[in-house]
C-alpha positions in Angstrom: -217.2 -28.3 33.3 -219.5 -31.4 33.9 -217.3 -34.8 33.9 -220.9 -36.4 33.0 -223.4 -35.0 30.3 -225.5 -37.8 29.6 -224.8 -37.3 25.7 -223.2 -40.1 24.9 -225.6 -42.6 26.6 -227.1 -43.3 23.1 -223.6 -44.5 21.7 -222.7 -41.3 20.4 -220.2 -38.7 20.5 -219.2 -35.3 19.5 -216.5 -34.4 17.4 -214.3 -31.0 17.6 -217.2 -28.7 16.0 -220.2 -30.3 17.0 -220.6 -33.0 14.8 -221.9 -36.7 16.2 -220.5 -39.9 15.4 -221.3 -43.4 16.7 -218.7 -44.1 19.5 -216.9 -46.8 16.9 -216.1 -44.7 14.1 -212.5 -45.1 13.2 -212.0 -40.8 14.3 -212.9 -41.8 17.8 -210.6 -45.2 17.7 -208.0 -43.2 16.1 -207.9 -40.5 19.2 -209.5 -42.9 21.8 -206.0 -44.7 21.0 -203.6 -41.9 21.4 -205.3 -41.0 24.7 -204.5 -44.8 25.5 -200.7 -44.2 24.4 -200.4 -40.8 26.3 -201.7 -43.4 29.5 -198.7 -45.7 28.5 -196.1 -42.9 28.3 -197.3 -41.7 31.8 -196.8 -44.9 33.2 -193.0 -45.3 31.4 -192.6 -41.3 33.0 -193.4 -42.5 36.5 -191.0 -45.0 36.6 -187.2 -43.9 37.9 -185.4 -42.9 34.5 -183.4 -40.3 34.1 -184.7 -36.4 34.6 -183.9 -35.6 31.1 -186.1 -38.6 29.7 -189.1 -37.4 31.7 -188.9 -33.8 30.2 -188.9 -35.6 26.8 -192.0 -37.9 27.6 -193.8 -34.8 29.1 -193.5 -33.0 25.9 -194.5 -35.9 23.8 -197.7 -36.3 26.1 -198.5 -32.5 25.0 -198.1 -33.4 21.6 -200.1 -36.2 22.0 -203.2 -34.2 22.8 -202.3 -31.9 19.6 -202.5 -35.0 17.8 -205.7 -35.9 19.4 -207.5 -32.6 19.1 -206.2 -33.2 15.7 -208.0 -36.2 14.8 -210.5 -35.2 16.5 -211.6 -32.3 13.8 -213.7 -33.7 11.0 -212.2 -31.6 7.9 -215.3 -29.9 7.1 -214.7 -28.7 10.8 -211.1 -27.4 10.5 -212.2 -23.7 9.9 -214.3 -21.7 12.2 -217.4 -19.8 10.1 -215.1 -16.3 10.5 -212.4 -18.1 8.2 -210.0 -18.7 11.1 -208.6 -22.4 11.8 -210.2 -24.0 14.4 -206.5 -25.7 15.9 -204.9 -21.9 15.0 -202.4 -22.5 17.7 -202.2 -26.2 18.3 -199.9 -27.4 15.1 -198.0 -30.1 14.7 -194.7 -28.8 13.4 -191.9 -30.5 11.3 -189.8 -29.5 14.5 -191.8 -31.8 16.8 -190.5 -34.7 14.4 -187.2 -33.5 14.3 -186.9 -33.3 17.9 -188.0 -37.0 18.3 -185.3 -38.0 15.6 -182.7 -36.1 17.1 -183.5 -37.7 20.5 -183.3 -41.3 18.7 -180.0 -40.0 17.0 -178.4 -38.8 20.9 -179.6 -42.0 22.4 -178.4 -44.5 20.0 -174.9 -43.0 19.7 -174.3 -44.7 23.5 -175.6 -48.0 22.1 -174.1 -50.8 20.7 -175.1 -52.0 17.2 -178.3 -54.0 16.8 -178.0 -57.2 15.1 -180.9 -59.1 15.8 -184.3 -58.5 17.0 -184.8 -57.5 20.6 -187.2 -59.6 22.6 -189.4 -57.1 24.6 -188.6 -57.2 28.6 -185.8 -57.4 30.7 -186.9 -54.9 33.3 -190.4 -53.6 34.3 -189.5 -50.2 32.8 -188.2 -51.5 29.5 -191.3 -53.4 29.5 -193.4 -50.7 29.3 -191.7 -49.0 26.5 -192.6 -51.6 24.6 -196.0 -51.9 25.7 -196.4 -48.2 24.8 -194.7 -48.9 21.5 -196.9 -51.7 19.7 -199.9 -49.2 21.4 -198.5 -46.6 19.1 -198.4 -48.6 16.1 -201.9 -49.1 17.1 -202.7 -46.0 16.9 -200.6 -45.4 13.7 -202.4 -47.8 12.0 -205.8 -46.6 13.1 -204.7 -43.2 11.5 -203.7 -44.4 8.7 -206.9 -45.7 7.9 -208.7 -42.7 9.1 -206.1 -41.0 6.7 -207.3 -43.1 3.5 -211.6 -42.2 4.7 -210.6 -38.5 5.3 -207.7 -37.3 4.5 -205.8 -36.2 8.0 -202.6 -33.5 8.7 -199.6 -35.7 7.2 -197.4 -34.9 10.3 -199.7 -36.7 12.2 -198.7 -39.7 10.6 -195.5 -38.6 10.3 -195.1 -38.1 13.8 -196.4 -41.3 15.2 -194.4 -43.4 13.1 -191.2 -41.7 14.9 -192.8 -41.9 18.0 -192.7 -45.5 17.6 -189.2 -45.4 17.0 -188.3 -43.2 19.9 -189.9 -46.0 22.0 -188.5 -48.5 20.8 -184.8 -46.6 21.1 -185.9 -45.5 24.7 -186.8 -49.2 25.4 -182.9 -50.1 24.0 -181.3 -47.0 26.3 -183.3 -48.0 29.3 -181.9 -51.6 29.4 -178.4 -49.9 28.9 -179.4 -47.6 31.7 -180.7 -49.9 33.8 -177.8 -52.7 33.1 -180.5 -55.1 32.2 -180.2 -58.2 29.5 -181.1 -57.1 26.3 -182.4 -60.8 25.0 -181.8 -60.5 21.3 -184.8 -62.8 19.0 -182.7 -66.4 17.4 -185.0 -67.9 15.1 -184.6 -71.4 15.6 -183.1 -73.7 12.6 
C-alpha cells in the first residue's frame, strides 16, 4: 500500500465505497476528528498510569477506528452489491458502551463527591485527559451534525458521548492517582 496516491491533490477524498467528497464535508471532519481523538488518547496511554488504564485506552483506540470506518461509509454505501454489510464484522455494540460506563462506575467509587466544577490541570497527565476530552465533544458534535444530513449508527453517538465521560472521570482518578490538586471552578460573587 502506497502512503501517497496523488488523489487527493484536487481537494478530494474517497469515502468507504468509492465515493468522492471535498476534503471539508462534515463525514471527513467528523472521522478526521476521531483520528485526532485516537492521537490524544495515545498520548494520555504513553504517559505512566496505571497498566489496567492502558488496556482500557487501547481498546477504546480500536473502537475508535470502528467509529471511524463507521463514519466513514456514506449510507448508500453500507451494503456491498451481494447484499452483505460492508462493516459485517466491525460493529459498534451496546457492550462497548457498557464497558465505558462500568469503567466510569469502578473509578468513581474511589472518588470523593464532586461539588463544583473541576478546573482542567494539575498534572501533565490529567491535562491531557482533558485535552482529549473537549476533542471528543468535538467530535461528538461534528457527528451529531453529520447525524441530522445523514442519518449515522446511533451507538456512534451513543458511544462518544460516554467517552467523554470516561475522560473526564479518568482525568478525576488520575489526579487521585497521581496525588495532584484537583482545583475545583468558584465563580466569583
Amino acid at each position: 500500500m502506497k502512503i501517497y496516491t496523488k488523489t487527493g491533490d484536487g481537494g478530494t477524498t474517497a469515502l468507504f465505497g468509492g465515493t468522492r467528497v471535498p476534503k471539508h464535508h462534515i463525514r471527513i471532519e467528523s472521522y478526521g476528528t476521531v483520528d485526532e481523538l485516537n492521537s490524544h488518547i495515545g498520548l494520555i496511554r504513553d504517559q505512566e498510569i496505571d497498566p489496567h488504564y492502558k488496556t482500557v485506552l487501547a481498546e477504546i483506540q480500536d473502537r475508535l477506528f470502528t467509529v471511524g470506518a463507521i463514519l466513514a461509509t456514506p449510507p448508500d454505501k453500507e451494503t456491498l452489491k451481494n447484499g452483505q454489510p460492508r462493516l459485517q464484522n466491525l460493529g459498534l455494540v451496546q457492550t462497548d458502551i457498557e464497558f465505558l460506563e462500568n469503567e466510569i462506575d469502578t473509578m468513581e467509587k474511589s472518588l470523593p463527591q464532586m461539588t463544583h466544577f473541576v478546573l482542567p490541570g494539575g498534572h501533565t497527565t490529567v491535562s491531557f485527559c482533558h485535552i482529549a476530552r473537549c476533542v471528543c465533544r468535538r467530535t461528538e458534535r461534528l457527528a451529531t451534525h453529520l447525524h441530522e444530513l445523514e442519518p449515522t449508527n446511533e451507538q456512534v453517538l451513543k458511544y462518544l458521548n460516554r467517552l467523554s465521560d470516561y475522560l473526564f472521570v479518568l482525568a478525576r482518578k488520575l489526579t487521585f492517582d497521581l496525588q495532584a490538586e484537583e482545583v475545583q471552578w468558584i465563580p466569583r460573587k
